[in-house]
C-alpha distance (Angstrom), angle and dihedral (degrees) to the residues before:
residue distance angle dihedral
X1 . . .
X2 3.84 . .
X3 3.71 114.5 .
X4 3.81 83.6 -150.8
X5 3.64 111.1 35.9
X6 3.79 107.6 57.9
X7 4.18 93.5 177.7
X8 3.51 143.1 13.5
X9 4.11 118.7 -134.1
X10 3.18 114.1 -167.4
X11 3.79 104.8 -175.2
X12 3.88 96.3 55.3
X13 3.59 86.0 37.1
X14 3.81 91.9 64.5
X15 3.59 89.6 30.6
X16 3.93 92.7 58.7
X17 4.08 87.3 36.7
X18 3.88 87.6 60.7
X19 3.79 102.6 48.3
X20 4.43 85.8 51.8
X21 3.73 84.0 58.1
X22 3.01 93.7 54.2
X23 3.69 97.5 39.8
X24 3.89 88.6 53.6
X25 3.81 81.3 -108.1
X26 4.31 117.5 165.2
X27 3.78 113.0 175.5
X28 3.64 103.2 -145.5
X29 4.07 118.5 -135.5
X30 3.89 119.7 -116.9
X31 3.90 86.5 -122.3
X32 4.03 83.3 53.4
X33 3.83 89.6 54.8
X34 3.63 102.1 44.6
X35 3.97 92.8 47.1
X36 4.29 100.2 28.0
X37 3.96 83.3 -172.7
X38 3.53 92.6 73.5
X39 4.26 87.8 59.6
X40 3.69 108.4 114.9
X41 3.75 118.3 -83.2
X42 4.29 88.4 -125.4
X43 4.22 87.8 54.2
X44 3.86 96.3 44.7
X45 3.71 89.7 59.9
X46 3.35 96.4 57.2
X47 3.59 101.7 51.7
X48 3.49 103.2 75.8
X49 3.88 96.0 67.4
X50 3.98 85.1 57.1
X51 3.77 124.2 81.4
X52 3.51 121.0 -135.6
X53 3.54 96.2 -117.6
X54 3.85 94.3 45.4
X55 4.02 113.7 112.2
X56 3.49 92.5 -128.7
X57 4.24 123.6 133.1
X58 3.48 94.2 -118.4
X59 3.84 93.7 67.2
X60 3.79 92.2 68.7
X61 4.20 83.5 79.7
X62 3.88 80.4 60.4
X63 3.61 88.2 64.4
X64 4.07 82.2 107.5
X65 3.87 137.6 104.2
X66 4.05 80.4 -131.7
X67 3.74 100.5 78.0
X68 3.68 117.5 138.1
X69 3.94 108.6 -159.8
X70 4.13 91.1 -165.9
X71 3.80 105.1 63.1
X72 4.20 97.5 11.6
X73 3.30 93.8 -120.0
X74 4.16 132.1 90.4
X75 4.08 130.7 -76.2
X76 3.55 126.8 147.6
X77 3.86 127.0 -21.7
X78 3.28 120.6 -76.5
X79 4.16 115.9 -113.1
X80 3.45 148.8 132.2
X81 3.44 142.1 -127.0
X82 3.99 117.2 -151.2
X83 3.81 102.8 -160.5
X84 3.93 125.3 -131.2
X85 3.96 85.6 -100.3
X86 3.51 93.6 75.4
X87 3.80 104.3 31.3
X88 4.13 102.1 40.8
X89 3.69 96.3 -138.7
X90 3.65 128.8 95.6
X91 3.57 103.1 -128.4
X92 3.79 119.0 99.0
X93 4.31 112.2 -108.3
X94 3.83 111.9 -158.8
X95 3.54 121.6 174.8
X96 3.70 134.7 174.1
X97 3.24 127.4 -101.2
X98 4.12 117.3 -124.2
X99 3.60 101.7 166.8
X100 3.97 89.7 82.3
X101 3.65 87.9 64.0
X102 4.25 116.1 108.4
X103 3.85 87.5 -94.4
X104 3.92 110.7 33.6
X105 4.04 88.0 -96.3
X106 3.80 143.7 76.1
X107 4.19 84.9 -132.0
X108 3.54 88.1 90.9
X109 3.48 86.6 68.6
X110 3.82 96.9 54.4
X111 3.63 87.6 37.3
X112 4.28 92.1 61.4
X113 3.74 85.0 39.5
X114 3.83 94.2 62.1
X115 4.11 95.7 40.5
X116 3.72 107.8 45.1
X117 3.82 102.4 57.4
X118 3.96 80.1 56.2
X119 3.87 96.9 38.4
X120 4.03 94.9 52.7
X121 3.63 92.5 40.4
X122 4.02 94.7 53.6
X123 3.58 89.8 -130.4
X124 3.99 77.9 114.2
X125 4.00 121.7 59.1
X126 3.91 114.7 -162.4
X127 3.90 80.6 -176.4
X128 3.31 100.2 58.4
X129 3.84 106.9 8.5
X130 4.17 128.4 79.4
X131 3.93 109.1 -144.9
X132 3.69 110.5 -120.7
X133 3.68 110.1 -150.5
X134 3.83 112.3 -169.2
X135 4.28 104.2 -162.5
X136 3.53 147.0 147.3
X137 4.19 86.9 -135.3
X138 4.04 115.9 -66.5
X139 3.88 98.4 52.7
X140 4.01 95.1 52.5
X141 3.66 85.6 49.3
X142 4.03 90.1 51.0
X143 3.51 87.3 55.9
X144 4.06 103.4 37.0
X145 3.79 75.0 57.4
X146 4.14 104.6 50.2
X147 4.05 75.0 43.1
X148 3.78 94.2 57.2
X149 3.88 91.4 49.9
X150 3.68 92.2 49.3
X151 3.80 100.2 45.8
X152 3.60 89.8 -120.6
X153 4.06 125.9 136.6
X154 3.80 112.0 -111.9
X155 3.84 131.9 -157.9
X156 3.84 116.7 -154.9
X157 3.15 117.6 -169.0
X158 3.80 129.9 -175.8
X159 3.94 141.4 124.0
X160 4.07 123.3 -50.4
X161 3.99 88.3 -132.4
X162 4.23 92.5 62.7
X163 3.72 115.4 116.3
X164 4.14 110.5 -73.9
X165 4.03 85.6 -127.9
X166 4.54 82.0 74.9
X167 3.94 95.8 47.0
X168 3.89 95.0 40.8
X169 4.20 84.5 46.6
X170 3.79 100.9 50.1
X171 4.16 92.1 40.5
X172 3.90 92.1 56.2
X173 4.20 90.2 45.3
X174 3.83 83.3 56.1
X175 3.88 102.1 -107.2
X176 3.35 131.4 153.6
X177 3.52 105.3 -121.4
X178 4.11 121.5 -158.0
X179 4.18 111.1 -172.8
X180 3.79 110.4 -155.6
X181 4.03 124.4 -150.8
X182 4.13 112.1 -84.8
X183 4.02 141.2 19.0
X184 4.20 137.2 -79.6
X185 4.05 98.4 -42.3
X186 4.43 92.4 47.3
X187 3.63 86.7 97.9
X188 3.69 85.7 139.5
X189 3.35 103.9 60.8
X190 3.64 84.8 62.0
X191 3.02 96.0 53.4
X192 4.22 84.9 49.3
X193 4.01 81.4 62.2
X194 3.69 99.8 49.5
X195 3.49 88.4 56.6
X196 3.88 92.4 50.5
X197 3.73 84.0 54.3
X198 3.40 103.8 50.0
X199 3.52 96.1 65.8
X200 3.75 87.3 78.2
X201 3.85 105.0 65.1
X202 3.35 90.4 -152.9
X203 4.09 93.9 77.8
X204 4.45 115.8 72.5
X205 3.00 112.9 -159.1
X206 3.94 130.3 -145.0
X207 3.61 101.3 -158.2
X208 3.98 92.8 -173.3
X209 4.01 88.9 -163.7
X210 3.53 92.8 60.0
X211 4.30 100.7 27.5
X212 3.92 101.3 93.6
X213 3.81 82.0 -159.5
X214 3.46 84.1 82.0
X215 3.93 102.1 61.2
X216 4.25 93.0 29.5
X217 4.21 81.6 57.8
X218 4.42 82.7 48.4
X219 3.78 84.5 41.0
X220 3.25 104.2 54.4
X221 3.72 112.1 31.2
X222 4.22 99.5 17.9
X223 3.86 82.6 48.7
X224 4.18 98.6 51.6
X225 4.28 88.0 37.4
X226 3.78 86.4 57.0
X227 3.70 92.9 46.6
X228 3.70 91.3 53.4
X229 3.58 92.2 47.3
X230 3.65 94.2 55.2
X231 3.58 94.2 39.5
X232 3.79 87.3 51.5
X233 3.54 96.1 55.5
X234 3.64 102.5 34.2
X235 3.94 137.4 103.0
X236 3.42 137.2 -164.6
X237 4.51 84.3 -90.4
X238 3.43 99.3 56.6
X239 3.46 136.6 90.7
X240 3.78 144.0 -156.9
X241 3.88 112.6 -122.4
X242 3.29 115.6 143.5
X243 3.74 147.6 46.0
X244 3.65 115.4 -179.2
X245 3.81 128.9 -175.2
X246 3.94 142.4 145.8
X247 3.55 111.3 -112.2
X248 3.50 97.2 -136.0
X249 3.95 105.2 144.4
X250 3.94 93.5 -5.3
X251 3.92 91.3 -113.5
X252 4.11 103.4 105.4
X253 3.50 94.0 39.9
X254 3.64 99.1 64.7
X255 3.73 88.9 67.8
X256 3.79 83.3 83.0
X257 3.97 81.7 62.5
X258 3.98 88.0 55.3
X259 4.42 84.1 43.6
X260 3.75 97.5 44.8
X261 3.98 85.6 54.8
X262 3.83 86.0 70.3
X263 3.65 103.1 26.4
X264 3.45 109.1 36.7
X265 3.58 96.5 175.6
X266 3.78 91.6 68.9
X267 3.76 132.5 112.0
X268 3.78 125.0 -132.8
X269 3.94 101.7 -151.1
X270 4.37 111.9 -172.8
X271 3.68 112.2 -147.5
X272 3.55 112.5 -141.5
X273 3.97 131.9 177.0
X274 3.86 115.4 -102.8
X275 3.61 95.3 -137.3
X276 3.42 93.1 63.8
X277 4.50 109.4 29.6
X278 3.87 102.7 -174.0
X279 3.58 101.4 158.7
X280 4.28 100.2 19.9
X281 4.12 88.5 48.6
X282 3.90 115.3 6.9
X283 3.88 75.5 -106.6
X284 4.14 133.7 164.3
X285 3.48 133.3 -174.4
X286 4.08 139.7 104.1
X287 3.26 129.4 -78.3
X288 4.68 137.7 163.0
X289 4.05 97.6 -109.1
X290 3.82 91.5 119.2
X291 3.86 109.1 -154.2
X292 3.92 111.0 29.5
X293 3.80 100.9 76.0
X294 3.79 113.5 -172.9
X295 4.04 142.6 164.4
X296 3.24 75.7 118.5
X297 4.58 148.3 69.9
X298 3.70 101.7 -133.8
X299 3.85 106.6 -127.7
X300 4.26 85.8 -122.5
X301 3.86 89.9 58.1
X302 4.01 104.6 119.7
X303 4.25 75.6 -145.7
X304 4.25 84.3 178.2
X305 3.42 97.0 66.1
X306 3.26 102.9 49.0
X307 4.03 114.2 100.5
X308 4.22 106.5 -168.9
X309 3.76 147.6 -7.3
X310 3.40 142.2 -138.4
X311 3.86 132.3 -160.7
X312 3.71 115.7 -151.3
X313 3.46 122.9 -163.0
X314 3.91 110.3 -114.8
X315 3.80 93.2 -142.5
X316 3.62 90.5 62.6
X317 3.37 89.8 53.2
X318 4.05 92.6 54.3
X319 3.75 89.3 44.7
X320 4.17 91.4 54.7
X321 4.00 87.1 42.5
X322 3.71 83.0 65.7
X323 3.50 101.9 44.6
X324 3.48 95.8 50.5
X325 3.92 96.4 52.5
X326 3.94 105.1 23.0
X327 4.13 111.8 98.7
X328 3.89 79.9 -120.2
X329 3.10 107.5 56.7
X330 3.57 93.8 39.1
X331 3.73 86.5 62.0
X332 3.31 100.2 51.3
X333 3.57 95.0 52.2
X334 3.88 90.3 59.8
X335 3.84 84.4 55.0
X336 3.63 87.4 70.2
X337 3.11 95.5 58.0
X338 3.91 100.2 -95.8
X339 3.55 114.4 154.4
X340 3.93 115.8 -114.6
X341 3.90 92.0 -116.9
X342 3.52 96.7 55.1
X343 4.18 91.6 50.8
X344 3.77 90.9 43.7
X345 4.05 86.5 57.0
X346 3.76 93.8 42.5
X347 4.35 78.4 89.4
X348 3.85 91.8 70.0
X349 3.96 79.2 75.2
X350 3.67 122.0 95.1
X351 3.69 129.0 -176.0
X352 3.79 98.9 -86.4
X353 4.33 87.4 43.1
X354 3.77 87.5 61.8
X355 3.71 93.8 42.7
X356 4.47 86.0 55.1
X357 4.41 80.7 45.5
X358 3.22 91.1 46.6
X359 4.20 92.3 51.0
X360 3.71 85.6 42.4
X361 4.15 87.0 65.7
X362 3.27 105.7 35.4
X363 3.98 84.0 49.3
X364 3.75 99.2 49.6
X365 3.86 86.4 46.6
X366 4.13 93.5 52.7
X367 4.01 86.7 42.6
X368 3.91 90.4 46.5
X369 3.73 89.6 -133.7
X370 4.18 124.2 -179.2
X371 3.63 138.5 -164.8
X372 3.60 100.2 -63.2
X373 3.66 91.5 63.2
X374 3.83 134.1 90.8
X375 3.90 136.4 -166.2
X376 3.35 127.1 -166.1
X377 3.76 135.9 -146.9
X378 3.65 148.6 153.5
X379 3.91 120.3 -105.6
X380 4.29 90.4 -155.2
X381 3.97 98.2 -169.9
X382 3.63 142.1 -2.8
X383 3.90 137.9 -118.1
X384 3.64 98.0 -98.2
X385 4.19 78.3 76.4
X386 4.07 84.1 60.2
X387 3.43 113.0 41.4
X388 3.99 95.5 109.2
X389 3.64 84.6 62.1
X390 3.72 95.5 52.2
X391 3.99 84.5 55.5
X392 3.65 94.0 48.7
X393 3.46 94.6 43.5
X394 4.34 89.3 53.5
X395 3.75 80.3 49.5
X396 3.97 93.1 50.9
X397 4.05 96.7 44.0
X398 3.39 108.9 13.1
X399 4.27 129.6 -107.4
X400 3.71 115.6 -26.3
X401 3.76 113.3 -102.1
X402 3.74 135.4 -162.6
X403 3.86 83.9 -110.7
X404 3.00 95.1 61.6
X405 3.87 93.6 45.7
X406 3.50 83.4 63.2
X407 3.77 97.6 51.6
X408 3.65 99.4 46.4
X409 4.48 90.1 47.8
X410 3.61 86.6 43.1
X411 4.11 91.9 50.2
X412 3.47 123.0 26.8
X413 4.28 90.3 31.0
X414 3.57 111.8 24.0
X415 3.77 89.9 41.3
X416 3.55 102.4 29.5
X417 3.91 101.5 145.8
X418 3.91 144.5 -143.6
X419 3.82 88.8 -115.1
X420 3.57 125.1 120.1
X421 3.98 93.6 21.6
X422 3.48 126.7 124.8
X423 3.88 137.2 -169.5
X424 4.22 106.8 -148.3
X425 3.47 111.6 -135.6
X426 4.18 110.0 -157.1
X427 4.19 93.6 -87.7
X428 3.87 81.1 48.3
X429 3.40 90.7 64.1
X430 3.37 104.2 41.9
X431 3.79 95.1 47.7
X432 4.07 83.0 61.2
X433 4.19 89.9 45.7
X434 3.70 83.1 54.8
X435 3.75 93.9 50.3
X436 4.06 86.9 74.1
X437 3.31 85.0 69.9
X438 3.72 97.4 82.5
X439 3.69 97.1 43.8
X440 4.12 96.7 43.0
X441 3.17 114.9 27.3
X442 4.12 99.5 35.6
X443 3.63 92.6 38.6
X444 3.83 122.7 15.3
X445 3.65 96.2 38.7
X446 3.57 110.7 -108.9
X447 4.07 125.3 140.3
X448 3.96 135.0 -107.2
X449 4.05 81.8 -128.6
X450 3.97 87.1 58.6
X451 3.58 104.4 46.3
X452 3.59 92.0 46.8
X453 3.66 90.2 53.8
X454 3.84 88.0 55.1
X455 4.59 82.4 60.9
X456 4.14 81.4 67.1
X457 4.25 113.1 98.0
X458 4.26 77.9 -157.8
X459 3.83 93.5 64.6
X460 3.68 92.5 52.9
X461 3.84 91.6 45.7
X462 3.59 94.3 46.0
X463 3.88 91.2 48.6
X464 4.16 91.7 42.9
X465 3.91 90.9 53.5
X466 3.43 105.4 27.1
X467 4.43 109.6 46.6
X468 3.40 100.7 50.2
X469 3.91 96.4 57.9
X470 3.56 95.9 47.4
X471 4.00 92.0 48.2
X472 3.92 94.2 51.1
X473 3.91 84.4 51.6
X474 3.85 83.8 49.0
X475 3.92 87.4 44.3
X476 3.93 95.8 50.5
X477 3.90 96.0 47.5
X478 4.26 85.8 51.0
X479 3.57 94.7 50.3
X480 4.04 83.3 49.3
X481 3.28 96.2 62.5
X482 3.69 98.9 35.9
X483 4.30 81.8 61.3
């Protein structure tokens, strides 16, 4: 029995089958999107007439780490290497690169993830159902998008103080767009609205921190594209060490469970802002990372296998935003000695990117780690998501100069620190596990019975192994009727 799909209706299912066919309308398998080669021949040879950006059905098969933006089709996945230049440390920092996905961020991913187990199973009606996308920013716009290719009505909802670039997105895709009280960390205000929502049955809602579509979509195609990556740029000296990732919604990190699979020895370090310590501190507060909201554990956190955390302080993260996409800054980077293509990629980093760089040094400097050594990570979105906070910030402190270039290398990368990390012994862990307590069970209505189930390695296996098989079954018969 599906841990995801509680019932099976037929009638809407064909129903919702029959208006994709006629929309032209394909629903790619998760197998599909972690190995693109596997897309039918007939689909492949369309994509190359459709841009990336274009809200056209045939982009969902670009739901992949494996898009090649030259021919249209799929190569290699997509990363980046940040060289030692830039970071200070020896070991090697390679992060994947989301900004090649259909809408500038990997969230698309989770967002498909969370809708098609209930879209093939009819337990979702685009007919008769809006979309309810609960996000701090790059998920709602994941799902205003899926919503735009099926002709459905989609409800994004996230908090007034995100970047302008998410608001001005999900208007022109046609979204209905609700903006809740507070910044990054007010997940629970949106939460406050969900509830509000639900009182009209009308609205389904894709709540991405409790969906486990969203981390079995991180599992099972993040998971493989870091693999390759690693595999790609490894040799018979290096060694796996690290995976690092924001918590955010608990979806991307649990490609460290796919990782740690294979490479036991690894760590899975969460990233999480400083200003606001959930899991290092039983902390609150607000802080600028846009994209890993917190004061919170996200019920789809695998908490147990998780082995440390770092805070990182949000204004460092600001001040590298800047130096990586100022003239300045980009400047003085050359001047030591960094080539041009590696500053001219630094862009495909947005705020919460630097924050899982940033976790990458400070890690590799707590774990003493040399050449032979490599960390992986996920770069989630680009600048071009950020730019209105470059402006403000000109506004705020004036125009960038090559002094402060200097300042902002010299601090928040040269001397990144050891602070604020911590390993997590067993107790550790379990003391955050417990933390869902507050926000599930006392307030979103799950059981004692079910978050202690979530404690048990076997649940996580048997939901890693098991889902995905049964919804590309699911997927298959869909796209059979749709024909």
């Amino acid at each position: 029995m599906s841990r995801i799909i509680k019932e099976i209706h037929p009638d809407i299912l064909k129903k919702t089958a029959r208006k994709c066919g006629a929309r032209g309308i394909i629903l790619p398998t998760f197998k599909q999107l972690q190995d693109p080669q596997s897309i039918p021949e007939t689909i492949k040879n369309k994509l190359p007439e459709v841009g990336l950006g274009d809200v056209n059905p045939l982009n969902l098969f670009r739901i992949t780490w494996e898009n090649d933006v030259q021919t249209g089709l799929f190569g290699g996945v997509n990363y980046l290497e940040i060289p030692p230049e830039v970071t200070g440390v020896k070991a090697r920092i390679i992060g994947l690169i989301g900004k090649l996905f259909p809408t500038g961020s990997h969230k698309v991913g989770a967002a498909y993830g969370c809708l098609a187990p209930h879209l093939v199973s009819g337990e979702f009606d685009p007919q008769v159902h809006k979309a309810v996308w609960p996000s701090t920013g790059n998920y709602c716009r994941g799902g205003a998008y899926d919503c735009a290719l099926l002709g459905c009505t989609a409800v994004a909802i996230l908090p007034e103080e995100m970047s302008q670039e998410r608001f001005h997105w999900l208007k022109d895709i046609g979204a209905q767009v609700i903006a809740t009280p507070g910044c990054e960390s007010n997940v629970k205000e949106i939460y406050d609205k969900c509830w509000e929502l639900r009182k009209d049955p009308i609205h389904f809602i894709f709540n991405q921190f409790e969906e486990f579509g969203n981390p079995l979509y991180h599992y099972h195609v993040t998971g493989p594209a870091l693999e390759e990556a690693y595999n790609e740029i490894s040799g018979d000296a290096s060694n796996l060490v690290l995976f690092i990732s924001a918590t955010g919604s608990g979806g991307t990190i649990a490609a460290g469970d796919y990782l740690k699979e294979l490479f036991p020895q690894i760590k899975i370090v969460a990233a999480e802002a400083l200003q606001c310590p959930t899991i290092s501190m039983n902390g609150f507060g607000g802080h600028r990372i846009e994209g890993i909201g917190d004061k919170h554990i996200p019920w789809v956190h695998n908490v147990r296998n998780t082995d440390a955390v770092a805070a990182i302080d949000d204004e460092d993260c600001m001040r590298i935003l800047r130096l990586f996409n100022e003239p300045q800054g980009r400047e003085f980077l050359i001047s030591l000695g960094v080539s041009d293509k590696s500053v001219e990629s630094l862009e495909l980093l947005g705020i919460s990117s630097i924050c899982n760089l940033l976790t990458a040094i400070k890690t590799a400097k707590y774990f003493e780690l040399d050449s032979s050594d490599v960390i992986l990570t996920v770069f989630t979105d680009s600048a071009d998501l950020y730019r209105t906070r470059l402006t403000e910030m000109t506004e705020q402190r004036g125009a960038y100069s090559s002094l402060d270039a200097a300042r902002d290398y010299s601090g928040p990368l040269a001397a990144q620190g050891i602070d604020y990390f911590k390993e997590l012994s067993y107790y550790d862990r379990k003391s955050i596990h417990n933390l869902k307590y507050f926000t599930w069970v006392e307030q979103q209505g799950k059981t004692v019975e079910e978050l202690n189930e979530l404690w048990n390695p076997e649940f996580w296996h048997s939901l890693y192994s098991d889902e995905v098989k049964y919804f590309d079954q699911l997927i298959d018969q869909f796209n059979q009727e749709a024909e």
